[in-house]
C-alpha positions in Angstrom: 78.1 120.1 111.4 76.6 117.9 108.5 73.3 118.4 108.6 72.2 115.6 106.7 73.8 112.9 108.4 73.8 114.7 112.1 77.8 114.5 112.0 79.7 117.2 113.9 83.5 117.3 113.4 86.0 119.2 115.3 88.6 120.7 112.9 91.6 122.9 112.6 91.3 126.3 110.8 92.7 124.5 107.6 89.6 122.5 107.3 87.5 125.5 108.5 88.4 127.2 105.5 88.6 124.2 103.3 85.2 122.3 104.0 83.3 124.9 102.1 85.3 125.7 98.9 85.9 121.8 99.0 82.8 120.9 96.2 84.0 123.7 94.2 87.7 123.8 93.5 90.4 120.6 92.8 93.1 119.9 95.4 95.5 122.3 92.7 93.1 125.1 93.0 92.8 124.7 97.0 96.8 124.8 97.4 96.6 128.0 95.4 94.1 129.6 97.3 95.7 128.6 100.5 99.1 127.9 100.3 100.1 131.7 101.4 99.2 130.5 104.7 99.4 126.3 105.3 102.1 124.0 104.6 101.0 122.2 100.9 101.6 119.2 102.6 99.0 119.9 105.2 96.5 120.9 102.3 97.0 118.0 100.4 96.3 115.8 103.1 93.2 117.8 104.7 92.0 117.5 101.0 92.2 113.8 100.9 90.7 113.4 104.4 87.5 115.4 103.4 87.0 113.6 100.5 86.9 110.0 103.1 84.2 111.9 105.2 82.4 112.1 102.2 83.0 108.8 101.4 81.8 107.6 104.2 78.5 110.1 104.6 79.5 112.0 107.4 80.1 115.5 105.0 78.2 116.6 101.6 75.4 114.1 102.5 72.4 114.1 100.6 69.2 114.7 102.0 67.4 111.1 102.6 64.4 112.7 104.0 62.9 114.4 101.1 62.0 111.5 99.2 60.6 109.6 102.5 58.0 112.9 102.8 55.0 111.3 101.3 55.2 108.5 102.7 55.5 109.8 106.3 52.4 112.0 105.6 50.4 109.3 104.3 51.3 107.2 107.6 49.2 106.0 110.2 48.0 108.0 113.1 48.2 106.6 116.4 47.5 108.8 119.4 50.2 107.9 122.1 49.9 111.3 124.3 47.5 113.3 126.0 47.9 116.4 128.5 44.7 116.4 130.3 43.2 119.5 131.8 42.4 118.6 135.0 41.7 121.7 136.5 40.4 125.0 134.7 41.4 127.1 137.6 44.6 128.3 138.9 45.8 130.2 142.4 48.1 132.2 140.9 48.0 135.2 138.5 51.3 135.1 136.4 51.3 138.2 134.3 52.2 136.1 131.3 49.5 133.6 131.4 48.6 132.0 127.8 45.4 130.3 130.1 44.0 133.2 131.1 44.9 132.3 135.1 43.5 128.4 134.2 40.7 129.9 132.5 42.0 129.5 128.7 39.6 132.2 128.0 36.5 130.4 128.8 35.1 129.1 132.3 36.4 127.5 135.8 36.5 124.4 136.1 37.6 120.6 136.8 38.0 118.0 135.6 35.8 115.1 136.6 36.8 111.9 137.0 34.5 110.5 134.6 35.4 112.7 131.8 39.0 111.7 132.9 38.6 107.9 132.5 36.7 108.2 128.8 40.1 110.3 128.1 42.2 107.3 129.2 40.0 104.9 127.1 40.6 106.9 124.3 43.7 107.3 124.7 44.3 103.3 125.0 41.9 102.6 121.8 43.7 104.9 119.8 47.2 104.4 120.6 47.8 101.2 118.0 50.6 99.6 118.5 52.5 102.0 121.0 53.0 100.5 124.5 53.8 103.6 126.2 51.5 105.8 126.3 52.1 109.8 128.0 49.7 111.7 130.1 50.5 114.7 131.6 48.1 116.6 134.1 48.0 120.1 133.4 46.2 123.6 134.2 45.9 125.8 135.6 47.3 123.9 138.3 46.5 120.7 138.6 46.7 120.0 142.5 43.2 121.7 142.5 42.3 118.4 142.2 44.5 115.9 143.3 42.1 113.3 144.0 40.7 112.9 140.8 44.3 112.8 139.7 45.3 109.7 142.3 42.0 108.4 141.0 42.8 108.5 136.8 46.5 107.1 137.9 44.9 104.3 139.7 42.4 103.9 136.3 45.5 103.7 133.9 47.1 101.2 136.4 44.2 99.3 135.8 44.4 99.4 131.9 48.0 98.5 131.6 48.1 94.8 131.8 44.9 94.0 130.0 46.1 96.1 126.8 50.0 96.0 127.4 49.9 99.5 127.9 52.6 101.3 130.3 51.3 104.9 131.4 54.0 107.2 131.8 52.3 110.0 134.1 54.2 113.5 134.7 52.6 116.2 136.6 53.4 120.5 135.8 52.4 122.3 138.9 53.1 125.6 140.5 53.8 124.3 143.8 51.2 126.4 146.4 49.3 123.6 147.1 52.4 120.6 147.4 52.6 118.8 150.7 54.4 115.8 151.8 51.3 113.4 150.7 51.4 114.6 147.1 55.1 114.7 147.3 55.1 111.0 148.4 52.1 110.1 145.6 54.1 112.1 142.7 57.5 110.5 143.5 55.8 106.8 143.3 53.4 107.8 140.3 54.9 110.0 138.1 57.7 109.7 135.2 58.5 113.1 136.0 57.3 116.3 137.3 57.6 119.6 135.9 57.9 122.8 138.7 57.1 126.0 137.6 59.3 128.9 138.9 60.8 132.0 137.1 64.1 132.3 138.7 65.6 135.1 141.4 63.0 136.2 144.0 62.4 139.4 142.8 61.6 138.0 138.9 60.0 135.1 140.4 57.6 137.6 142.6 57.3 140.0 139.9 55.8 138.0 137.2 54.1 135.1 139.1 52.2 136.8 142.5 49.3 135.2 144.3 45.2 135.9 143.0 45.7 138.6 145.9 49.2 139.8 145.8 49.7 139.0 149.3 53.3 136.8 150.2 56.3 135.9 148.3 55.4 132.5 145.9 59.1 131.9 146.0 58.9 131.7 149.8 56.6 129.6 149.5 57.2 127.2 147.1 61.2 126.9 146.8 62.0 124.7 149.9 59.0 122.3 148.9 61.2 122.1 145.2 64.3 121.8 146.7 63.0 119.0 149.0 60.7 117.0 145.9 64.4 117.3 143.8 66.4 116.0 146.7 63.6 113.3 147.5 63.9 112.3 143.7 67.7 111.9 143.1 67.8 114.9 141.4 66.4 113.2 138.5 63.3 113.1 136.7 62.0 116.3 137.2 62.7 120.1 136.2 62.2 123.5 137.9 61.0 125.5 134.4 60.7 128.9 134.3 60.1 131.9 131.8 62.1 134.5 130.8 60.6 137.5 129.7 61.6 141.6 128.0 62.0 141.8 132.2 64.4 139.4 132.9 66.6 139.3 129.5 69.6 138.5 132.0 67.4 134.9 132.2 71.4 133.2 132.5 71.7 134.3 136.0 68.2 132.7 137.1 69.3 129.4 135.4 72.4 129.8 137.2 70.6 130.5 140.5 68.5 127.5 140.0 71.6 125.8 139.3 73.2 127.6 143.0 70.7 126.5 145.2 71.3 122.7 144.2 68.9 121.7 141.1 70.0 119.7 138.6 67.6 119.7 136.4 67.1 123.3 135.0 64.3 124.5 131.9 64.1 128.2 131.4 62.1 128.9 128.6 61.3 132.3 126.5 57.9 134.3 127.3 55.4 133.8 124.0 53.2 136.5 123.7 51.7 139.2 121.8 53.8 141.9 120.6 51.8 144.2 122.2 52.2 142.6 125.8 54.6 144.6 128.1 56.4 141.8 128.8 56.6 140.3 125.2 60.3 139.6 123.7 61.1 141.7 120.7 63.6 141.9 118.1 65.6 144.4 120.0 66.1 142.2 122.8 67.5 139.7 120.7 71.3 140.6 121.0 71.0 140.6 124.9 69.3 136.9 124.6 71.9 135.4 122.7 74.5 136.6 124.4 72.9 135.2 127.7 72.8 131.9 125.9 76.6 131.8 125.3 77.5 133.2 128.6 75.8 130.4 130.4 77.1 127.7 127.5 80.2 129.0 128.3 79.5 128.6 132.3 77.6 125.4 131.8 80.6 123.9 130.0 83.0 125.3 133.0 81.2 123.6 135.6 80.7 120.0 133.8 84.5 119.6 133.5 85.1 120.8 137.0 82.6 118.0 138.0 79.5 120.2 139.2 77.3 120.5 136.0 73.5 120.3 135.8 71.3 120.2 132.4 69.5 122.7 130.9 66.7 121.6 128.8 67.5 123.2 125.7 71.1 122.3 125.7 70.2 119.3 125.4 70.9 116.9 122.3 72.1 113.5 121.6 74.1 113.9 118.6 75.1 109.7 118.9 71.8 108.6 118.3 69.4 111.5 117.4 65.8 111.8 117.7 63.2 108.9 115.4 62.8 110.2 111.7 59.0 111.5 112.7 60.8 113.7 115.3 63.3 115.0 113.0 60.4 115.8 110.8 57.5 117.1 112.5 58.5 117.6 116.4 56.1 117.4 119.2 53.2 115.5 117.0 50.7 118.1 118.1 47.4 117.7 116.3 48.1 113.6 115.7 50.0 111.4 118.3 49.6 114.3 121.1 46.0 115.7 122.2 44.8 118.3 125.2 41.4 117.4 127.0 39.4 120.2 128.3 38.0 119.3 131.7 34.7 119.2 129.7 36.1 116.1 127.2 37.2 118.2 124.2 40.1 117.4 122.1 42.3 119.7 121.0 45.7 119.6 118.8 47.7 120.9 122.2 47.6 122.8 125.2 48.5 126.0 123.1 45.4 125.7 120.8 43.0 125.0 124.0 39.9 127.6 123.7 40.2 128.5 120.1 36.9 126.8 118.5 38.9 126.8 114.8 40.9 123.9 116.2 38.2 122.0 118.3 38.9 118.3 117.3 36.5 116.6 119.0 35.6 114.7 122.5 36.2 111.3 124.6 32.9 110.0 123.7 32.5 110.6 120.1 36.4 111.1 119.4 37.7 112.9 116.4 34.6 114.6 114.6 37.0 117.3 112.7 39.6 114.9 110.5 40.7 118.1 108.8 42.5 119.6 111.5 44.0 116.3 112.2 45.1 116.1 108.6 46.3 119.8 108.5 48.7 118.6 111.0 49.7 115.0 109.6 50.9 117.2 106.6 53.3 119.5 108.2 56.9 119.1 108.4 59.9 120.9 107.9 59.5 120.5 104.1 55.9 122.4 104.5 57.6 125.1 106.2 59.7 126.7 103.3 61.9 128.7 106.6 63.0 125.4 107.2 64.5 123.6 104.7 67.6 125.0 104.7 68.3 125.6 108.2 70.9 123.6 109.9 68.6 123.3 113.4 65.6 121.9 111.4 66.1 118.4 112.4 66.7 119.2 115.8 63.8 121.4 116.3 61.7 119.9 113.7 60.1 123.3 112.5 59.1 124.5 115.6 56.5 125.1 117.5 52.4 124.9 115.4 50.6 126.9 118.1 53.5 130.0 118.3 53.7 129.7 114.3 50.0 130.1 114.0 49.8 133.2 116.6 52.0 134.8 115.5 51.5 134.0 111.3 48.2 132.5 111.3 49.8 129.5 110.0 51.1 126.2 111.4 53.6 126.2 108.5 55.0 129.7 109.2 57.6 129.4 111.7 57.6 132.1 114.5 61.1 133.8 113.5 62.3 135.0 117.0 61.3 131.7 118.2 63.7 130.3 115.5 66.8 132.9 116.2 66.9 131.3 119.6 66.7 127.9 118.9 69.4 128.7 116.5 71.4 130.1 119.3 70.8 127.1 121.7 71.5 124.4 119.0 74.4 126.2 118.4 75.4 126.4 121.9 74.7 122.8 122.8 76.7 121.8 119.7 79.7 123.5 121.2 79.5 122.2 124.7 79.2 118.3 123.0 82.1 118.7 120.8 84.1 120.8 124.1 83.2 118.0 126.2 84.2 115.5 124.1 88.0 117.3 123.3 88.7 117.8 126.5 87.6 114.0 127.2 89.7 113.2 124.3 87.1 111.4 123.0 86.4 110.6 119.2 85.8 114.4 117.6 83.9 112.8 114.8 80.4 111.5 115.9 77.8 110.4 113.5 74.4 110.0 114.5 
């Protein structure tokens, strides 16, 4: 992989061993060095072939972002997401809760729909030019009140033509509450839904029981998922779970996900604080990655035998690539993306929600703390001195602000484990593109 230019190139081992001492040694000293075990023929022309990549910036490029750094910071900020808190409350009591069971450490409570429909405005007035604008409804669990989500979806309706504005509505719920009315709503409303469950029964049971432990919540809720995937083409939607230091062996819930007919599969590591019983540590690290290449390994299996599914964070598009402000600063937390407390306050994400340092503002008198705002709008993946030499950093764009600053107290200190496994998965996905595209016999040289 190039990181510079997003080219990944299948090679032979010739050019394995030659791409690095390339810079450094003529084509006479690389015959030297290699000719005990390739043909000097081969060298020769492996030589000349790496200097055409180079040619034509797909090897050795030249970082173009650096220079463009200021100017991206000094750019102008347009809010085009917000994940509104609709409901303070939740009717489950996952053990690994960053909200405090819906709480987010403070008190019950909803959303009203008036607080909702000043979030839209400000959403629309402070969205410049973007025309589509993202809202998710979050929690707690945001079926806790449904109606006053049908109610904001009907307002944004309302909003689109006048502003050319197209709302993009997704919905991240836990499933107690879904019948076939909200089924019906969700598939005509929202862009996508997001449905949380942690895998195999028993790790499903274990870590996410009911505020009374009473009943299996996988009982419960699977055969609504399996019927809201079916009902939705199997598209637009994910079942996402958490993997925690009790379920390392997180492959075979993706796989069991996979097993009972989803095709659309996120399982995502457990953040919490090292001294949590279920936090991931730096022991368990071998265990993870090897869980991530035994399921590449499956994941690849099953796509050329014609019965794949995706998994969220194998996911990359190595033709195209993300925008430039993706490659450089990820998620826009604290700028283009927002979280709105039930009560109106803005806040840079759902992560930082509770934690007065980072209180933004409200809908009705809108940013009142332009520091925090601009404390974001500065950091990228050149602020974050972990960064700037990693190979993943334009694919992960530094990471994630809120796990940076629990862990380091700053946005611009990357959370390291965090960064081992999105190593791991960049890595992972990398192979399963270029596997994919051999066995296709597809072009083995992509530039994106």
């Amino acid at each position: 992989m190039d990181v510079e230019s997003g080219s990944v190139h299948l090679v032979d081992d010739l050019a394995y061993e030659m791409i690095p001492l390339w810079q450094d040694n003529s084509k006479e000293e690389l015959v030297k060095k290699l000719q005990d075990r390739y043909p000097q023929e081969d060298i020769c022309d492996t030589y000349d072939e790496i200097g055409e990549l180079k040619k034509e910036g797909r090897l050795f490029t030249e970082d173009i972002y650096r220079n463009y750094v200021d100017a991206f910071k000094a750019r102008p900020v347009q809010v085009k997401a917000l994940c509104l808190h609709i409901a303070h409350d939740c009717n489950l009591a996952c053990r690994y809760c960053f909200a405090g069971e819906g709480e987010y450490h403070g008190r019950r409570a909803l959303m009203s729909y008036e607080v909702g429909r000043k979030a839209l405005d400000f959403l629309v007035q402070n969205s410049g030019n973007h025309r589509n604008l993202e809202v998710d409804f979050f929690g707690g669990e945001p079926t806790m009140n449904f109606e006053v989500v049908k109610q904001l979806v009907a307002y944004g309706r309302s909003l689109e033509k006048p502003h050319n504005k197209n709302f993009r509505f997704t919905l991240t719920t836990n499933g107690i509450l879904l019948d076939d009315a909200m089924c019906e709503f969700i598939n005509r409303e929202m862009s996508n839904v997001v449905l949380s469950i942690d895998g195999r029964k028993e790790i499903n049971d274990f870590m996410r029981p009911t505020r009374n432990h009473i009943g299996s919540t996988y009982d419960i809720i699977m055969p609504k998922y399996k019927k809201l995937a079916e009902s939705r083409h199997q598209m637009n939607y994910y079942v996402r779970g958490t993997f925690t230091h009790y379920n390392l062996d997180f492959a075979k819930d993706v796989l069991h996900f996979a097993d009972e007919g989803f095709e659309q599969i996120s399982v995502e590591p457990v953040v919490a604080k090292p001294e949590d019983d279920y936090a991931i540590r730096e022991e368990d690290m071998p265990q993870i990655m090897a869980n991530y290449e035994a399921l590449a390994a499956e994941l690849l299996r099953r796509k050329l035998e014609g019965r794949g599914f995706n998994f969220f964070h194998f996911m990359i598009d190595i033709d195209r690539g993300p925008c430039v402000a993706k490659r450089l600063q990820g998620c826009g937390s604290g700028c283009e993306y927002l979280a709105v407390t039930p009560w109106g306050d803005l806040y840079p994400c759902h992560q930082f929600v509770g934690d007065e340092k980072f209180l933004m503002g409200n809908v009705d008198e809108g940013i009142t703390r332009p520091d925090i705002r601009q404390m974001f709008r500065q950091s990228n993946v050149y602020t974050r001195e972990k960064c700037r030499n990693c190979f993943a950093k334009y694919y992960c764009s530094g990471g994630c602000s809120a796990n940076a600053y629990n862990f380091n107290q700053s946005i611009d200190e990357p959370y390291e484990i965090g960064c081992e496994m999105q190593r791991k998965r960049i890595e992972c996905a990398l192979m399963i593109k270029a596997a994919l595209a051999d066995a296709r016999g597809e072009d083995t040289e992509v530039n994106s």
